[in-house]
Steps between C-alpha positions, in 0.01 A plus 500: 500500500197443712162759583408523816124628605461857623154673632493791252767723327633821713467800359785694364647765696604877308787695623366758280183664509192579188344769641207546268379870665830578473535402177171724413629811720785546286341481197207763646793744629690478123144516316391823743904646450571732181789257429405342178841211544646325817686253603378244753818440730468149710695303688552110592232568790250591274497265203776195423570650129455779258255210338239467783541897565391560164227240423326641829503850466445410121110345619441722760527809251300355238227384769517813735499743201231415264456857432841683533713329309898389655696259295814315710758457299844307588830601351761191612500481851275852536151587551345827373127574503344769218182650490333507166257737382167338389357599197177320448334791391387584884 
């Protein structure tokens, strides 16, 4: 085993993109929709497992929604999304 010097590390390269307007545009479409369930269909283009797809669209709900409230919620390897009604006494 031996290290050799290098100038810097490379950066990594994606074969899949995070879209983060995207991610917000679908979530705007389902919150301005009467459909109170969906199912967010993806493919290997868009995210590398039904992990990643749901941890993002998990914190881009919860930060793009403060007000209308859309809970993600993953069933094996699916992804739904569900809005809530908020009762805070608004």
């Amino acid at each position: 085993m031996k290290i050799t010097p290098i100038s810097g590390i490379p950066s990594s390269s994606r074969t899949y993109s995070r879209d983060q307007h995207k991610l917000f545009e679908v979530i705007d479409d389902f919150r301005l929709s009467n459909a109170e369930f969906a199912e967010i269909i993806f493919d290997d283009t868009d995210y590398a497992n039904v992990s990643s797809c749901y941890k993002s669209f998990n914190k881009a709900a919860n930060k793009y929604c403060e007000f209308h409230s859309i809970k993600v919620i993953k069933r094996g390897e699916r992804i739904f999304i569900k809005k809530e009604s908020n009762t805070n006494g608004l």
